[in-house]
N, C-alpha and C positions, 0 to 999 in steps of 0.2 A: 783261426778264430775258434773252431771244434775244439783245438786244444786246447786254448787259453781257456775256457768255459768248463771244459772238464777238471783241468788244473784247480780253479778255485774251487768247484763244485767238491771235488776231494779236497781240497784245505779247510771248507765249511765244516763239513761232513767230521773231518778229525779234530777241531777246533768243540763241535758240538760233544763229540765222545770223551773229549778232552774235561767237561766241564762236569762235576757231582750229579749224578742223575739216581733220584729217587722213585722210585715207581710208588704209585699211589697207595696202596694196602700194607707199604713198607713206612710210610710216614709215622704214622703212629709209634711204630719202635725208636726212628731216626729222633724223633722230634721229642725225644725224651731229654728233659736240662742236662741231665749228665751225658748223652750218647751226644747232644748238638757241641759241648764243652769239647767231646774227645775229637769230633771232623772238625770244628773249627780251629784246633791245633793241628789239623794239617791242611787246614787252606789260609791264603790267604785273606786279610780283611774285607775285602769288596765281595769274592765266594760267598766266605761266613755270611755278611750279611745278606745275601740273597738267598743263602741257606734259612736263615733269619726269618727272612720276607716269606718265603715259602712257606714255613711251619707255622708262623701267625697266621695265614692264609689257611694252611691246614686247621689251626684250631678254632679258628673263628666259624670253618664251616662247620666244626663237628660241636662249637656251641651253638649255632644255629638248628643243627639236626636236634641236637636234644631240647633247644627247647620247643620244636615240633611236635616231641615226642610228651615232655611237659603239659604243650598244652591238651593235647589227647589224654591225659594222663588226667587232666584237670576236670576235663571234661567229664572224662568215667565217672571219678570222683563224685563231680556234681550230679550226675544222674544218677549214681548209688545212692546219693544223700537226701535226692528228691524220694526215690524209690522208698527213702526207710523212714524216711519223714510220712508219705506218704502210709506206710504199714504203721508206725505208731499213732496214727489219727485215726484207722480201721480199728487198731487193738482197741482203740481208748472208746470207740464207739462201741463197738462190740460188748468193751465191759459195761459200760452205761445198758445197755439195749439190755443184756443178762439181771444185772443188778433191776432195774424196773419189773422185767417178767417174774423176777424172784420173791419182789413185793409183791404182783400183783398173784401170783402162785400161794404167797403167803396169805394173803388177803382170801381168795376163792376158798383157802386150806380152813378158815376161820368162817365163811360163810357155808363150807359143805359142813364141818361140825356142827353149827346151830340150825342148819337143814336137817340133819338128823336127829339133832337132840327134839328139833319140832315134831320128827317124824315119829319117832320114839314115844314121848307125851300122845300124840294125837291115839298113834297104837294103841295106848293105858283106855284113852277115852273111848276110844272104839270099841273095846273090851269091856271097859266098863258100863257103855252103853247097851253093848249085846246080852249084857248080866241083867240089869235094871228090864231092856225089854222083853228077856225071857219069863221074869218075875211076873211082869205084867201080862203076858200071853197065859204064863200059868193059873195065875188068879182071874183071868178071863176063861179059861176052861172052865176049875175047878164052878166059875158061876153057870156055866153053861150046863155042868153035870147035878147041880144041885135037884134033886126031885120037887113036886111043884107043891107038896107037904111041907116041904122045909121052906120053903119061900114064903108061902103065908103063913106059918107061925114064927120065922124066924125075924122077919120083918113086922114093924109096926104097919104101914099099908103097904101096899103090893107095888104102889111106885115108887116107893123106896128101894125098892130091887130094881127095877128097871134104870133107876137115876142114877144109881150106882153105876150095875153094868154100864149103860149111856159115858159115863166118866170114865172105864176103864178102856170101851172102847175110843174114847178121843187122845187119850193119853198113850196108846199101842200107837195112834196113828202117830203124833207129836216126834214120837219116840224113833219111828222109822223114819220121821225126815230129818231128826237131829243125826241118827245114824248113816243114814244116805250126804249129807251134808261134812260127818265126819271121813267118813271115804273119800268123797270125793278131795276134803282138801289132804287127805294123806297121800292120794293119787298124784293134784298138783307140787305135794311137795318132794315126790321121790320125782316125778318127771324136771323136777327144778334141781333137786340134788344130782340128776342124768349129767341135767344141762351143765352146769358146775365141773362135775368130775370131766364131764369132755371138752370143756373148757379149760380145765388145769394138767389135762392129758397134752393136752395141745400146746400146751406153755412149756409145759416141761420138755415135750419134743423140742420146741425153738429152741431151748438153752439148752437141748443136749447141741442141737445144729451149730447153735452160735458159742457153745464152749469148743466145739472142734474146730469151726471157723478162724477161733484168737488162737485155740491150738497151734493152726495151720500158717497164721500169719506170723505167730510168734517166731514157729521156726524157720520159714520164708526170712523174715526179719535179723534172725542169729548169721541164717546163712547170707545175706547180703552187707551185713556189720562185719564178716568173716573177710568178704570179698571187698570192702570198704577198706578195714586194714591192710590188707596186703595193696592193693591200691593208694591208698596213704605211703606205705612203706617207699612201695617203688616209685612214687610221689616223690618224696623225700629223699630218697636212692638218685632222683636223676636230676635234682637242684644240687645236688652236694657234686653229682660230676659235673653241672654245667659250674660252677662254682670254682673245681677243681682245672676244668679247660681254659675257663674264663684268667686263671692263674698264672697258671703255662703261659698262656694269650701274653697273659700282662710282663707277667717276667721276660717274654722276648722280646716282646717291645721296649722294655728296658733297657736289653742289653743293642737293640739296634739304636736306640739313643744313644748308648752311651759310643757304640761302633762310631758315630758321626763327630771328627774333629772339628769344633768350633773354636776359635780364637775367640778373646775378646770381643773386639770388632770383627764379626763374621765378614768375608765378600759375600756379594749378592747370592753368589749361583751355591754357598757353604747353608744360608741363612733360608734357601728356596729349600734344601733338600731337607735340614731341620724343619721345616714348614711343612712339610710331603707327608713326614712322619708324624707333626700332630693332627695333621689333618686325622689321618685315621683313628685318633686317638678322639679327637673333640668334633669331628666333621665341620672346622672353619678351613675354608679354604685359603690357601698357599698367599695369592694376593692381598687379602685383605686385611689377614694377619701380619703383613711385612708394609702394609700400608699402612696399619695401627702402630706398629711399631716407628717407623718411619716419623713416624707423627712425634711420636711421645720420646724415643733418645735418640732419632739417627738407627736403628738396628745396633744397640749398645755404643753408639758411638761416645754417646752423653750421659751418662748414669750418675747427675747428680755433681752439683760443684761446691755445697756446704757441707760444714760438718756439726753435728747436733754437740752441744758443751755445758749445757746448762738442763739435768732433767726437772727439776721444777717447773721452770720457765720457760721452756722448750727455745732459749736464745742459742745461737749459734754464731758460728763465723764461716765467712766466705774462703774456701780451700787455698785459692791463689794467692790472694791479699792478705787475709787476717783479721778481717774488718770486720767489727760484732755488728751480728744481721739478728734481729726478734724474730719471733712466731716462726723460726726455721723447723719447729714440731709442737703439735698440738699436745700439750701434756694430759689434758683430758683424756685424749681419746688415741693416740697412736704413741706416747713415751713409751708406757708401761709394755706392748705389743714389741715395739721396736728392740728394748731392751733383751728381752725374752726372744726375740727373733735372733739378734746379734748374738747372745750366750750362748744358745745351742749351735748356734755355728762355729762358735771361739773365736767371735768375731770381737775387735776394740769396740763399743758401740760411739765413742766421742770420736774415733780414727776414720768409720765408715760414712763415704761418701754419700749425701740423702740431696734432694731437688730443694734449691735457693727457695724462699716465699717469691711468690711475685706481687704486682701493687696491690693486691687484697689475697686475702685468703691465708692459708700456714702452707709451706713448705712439705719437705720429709717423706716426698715418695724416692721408690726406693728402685736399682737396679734400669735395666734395658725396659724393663715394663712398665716403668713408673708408677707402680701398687704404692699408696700407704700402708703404715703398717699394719695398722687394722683392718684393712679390706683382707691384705696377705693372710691375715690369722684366721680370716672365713675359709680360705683354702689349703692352708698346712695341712688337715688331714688330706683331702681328697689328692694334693699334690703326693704327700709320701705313699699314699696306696700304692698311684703310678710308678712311680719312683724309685722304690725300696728303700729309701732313706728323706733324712729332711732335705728340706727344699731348700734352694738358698736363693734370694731373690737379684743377686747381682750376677749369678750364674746365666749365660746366655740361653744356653737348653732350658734352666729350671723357668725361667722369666718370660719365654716366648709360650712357654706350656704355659705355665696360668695364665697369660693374658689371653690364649683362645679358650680358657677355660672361661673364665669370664664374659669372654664375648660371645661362648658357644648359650651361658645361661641366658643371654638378653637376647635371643635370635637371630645370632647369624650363620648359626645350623640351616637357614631356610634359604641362604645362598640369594635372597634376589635385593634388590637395591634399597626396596624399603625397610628390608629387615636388618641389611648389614650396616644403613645409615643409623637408625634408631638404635645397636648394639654399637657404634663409635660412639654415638652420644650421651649414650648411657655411659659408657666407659671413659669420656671426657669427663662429665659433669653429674651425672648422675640421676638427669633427667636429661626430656627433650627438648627442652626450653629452646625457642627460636631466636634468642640472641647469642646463644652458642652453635647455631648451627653452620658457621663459617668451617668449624672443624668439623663437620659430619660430612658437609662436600669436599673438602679438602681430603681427608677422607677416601674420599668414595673414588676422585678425581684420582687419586694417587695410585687405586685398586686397577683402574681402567687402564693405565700406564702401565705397572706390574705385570698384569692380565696378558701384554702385549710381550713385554721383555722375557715374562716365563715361556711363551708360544717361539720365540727366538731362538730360546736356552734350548728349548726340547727339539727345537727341529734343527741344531747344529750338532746335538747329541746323536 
């Protein structure tokens, strides 16, 4: 029993060495299109793709890390652009707060010069006053010195000398309070012109502070615009690789689609693996997408039994019989689409199979998914990103991808039964209209069954 246990244990063991093994710091060169081109000529199809599998796996994680790093990156961004937003409301204040001190600098500059030009004038007066009362102190001497011979002959009566004197002395007095008066307002007006000048000392101080301050912000502000760019750069720098990984991503996924042989009519367990692979593409799950299909042709069994003959009138005829069928396409709204859909494929458009009308409505969807052709032309682009070329809607592969493309839009990305009912019904009808809801449980009923037979599939795997 020892032996037999060691036996396989060394058959596993050589079986495992047997098989491509990348060590993980070595992916990145391996998982280049051209390096994966050169090993998957020397493995086989099933390797390759699991080479395949692995490398989307690799780039899927390493666009995940970047955009990790993106959003940190974004983040920076927005706090540089807070930061500098922030310095251009300082600057702008700043220059406002200067601008004002500068008036008001200008203003005190206009009230000290008329402070002085008062100061000046009052000077003249106070000059002029000390003249005047000198004159009058002197002619109050000279009457004091007069002999008392000359006072009574020089006057008519002797109180005419006295009246006089009497007048010079009130006029001495007059004269020292107009001069005491003018001091003193020469006094208040230089202690006003003080006030002033250390008032506009003052100001000029703050705008020298606050011109260094916008100095200071300004170049606070260059230097964070500086770190803002390179930030933006490497911003920019790390969408353009996630972009570039996202690429890689997609072109392997391509060629693992195209890795997968579908016939026509897929068997089950062909049409599950194709299902695997969009899953990861559209995140609808393997069931539900084979129960939508199931629904609409069989899994490509049914793709359509008229043929469109008439574009005007959108009449056609029945493929088997030959029998003219009307309204087998709405010419309004899906001829022109259809047309333009079948040319770029180099397709007959009167040759290719489109869905009979049924008792109301038009006909003319098209392929395993049964899209009209106008819904299809919503997704030609998004199909050919995928894809690398155009879509062809009777293609198995192309036809199972946009139906989960479709169904991933209307929610059944959310995997649970309300969402993937409401995305069948959307996908029947177009609404959720409760007299169509016999196909949303049918439907769902069909997913439940699926659900079971893929659980079979894997665990006889």
């Amino acid at each position: 029993m020892k032996n037999r246990r060691l036996k396989y244990t060394v058959v596993f063991a050589f079986c495992v060495l047997a098989l491509p093994v990348f060590a993980e710091e070595n992916l990145g060169e391996v998982c280049g299109l051209e390096n994966i081109e050169q090993e998957c000529q020397k493995l086989e199809a099933a390797e390759c793709r699991k080479l395949l599998e692995k490398c989307e796996q690799y780039y899927n994680e390493q666009s995940q890390k970047i955009e990790e790093d993106i959003s940190k990156t974004a983040q920076e961004k927005k706090t540089l652009e807070n930061k500098i937003s922030t310095l251009k409301n300082k600057i702008k204040n700043l220059e406002y707060q200067i601008y004002q001190s500068n008036l008001i600098i200008k203003d005190l500059g206009i009230q000290i010069g008329d402070t002085e030009g008062s100061i000046a004038k009052t000077s003249l007066k106070i000059e002029d006053s000390k003249g005047k009362l000198a004159n009058i102190l002197r002619a109050i001497y000279e009457e004091d010195q007069k002999p008392l011979i000359e006072i009574i002959f020089s006057e008519k009566e002797l109180s005419d000398f006295f009246d006089n004197l009497f007048a010079l002395e009130i006029l001495n007095s007059k004269s020292k309070d107009l001069l005491d008066s003018i001091k003193t307002l020469k006094v208040n007006l230089e202690r006003q012109k003080q006030s002033l000048d250390a008032e506009k000392d003052d100001l000029e101080g703050m705008v020298k502070i606050q011109t260094l301050q916008k100095k200071e912000s300004s170049r606070t502000k260059t230097e964070q615009e500086y770190y803002l760019n390179l930030t933006e750069t490497e911003y920019q720098k790390q969408l353009q690789e996630k972009q570039e990984v996202e690429a890689k991503a997609a072109e392997i996924r391509t060629r693992i689609f195209e890795l997968i042989g579908v016939p026509k009519a897929p068997t089950f367990g062909e049409a599950y693996e194709l299902a695997k692979e969009i899953e990861k593409i559209t995140g609808v799950r393997p069931a539900f997408l084979l129960a939508v299909l199931t629904q609409e042709s069989n899994i490509g069994k049914n793709v359509g039994q008229c043929y469109l003959k008439n574009s005007s009138t959108g009449q056609g005829v029945v493929i088997s019989s030959g029998k003219t069928v009307s309204r087998v396409m709405k010419p309004s709204r899906d001829v022109g689409p259809f047309l333009e859909i079948t040319g770029a494929l180099g397709r007959d458009a009167f040759s290719t199979p489109v869905s009979c009308p049924m008792s109301y409505g038009w006909g003319g969807a098209m392929g395993p998914a049964q899209f009209i052709p106008s819904t299809w032309a919503i997704y030609q682009d998004r199909l050919q990103s995928i894809l690398g070329k155009p879509a062809d809607p009777w293609s198995i592969k192309d036809a199972f991808l946009a139906a989960a493309l479709y169904l991933s839009d209307y929610g059944a990305t959310k995997q649970t039964y309300s969402g993937e009912w409401t995305a069948a019904m959307i996908y029947f009808s177009g609404s959720t209209n409760s007299k169509y809801s016999f196909y949303g449980n049918s439907v769902m009923k069909i997913t439940q069954q699926y659900e079971q037979d893929i659980q079979d599939l894997e665990s006889a795997n």
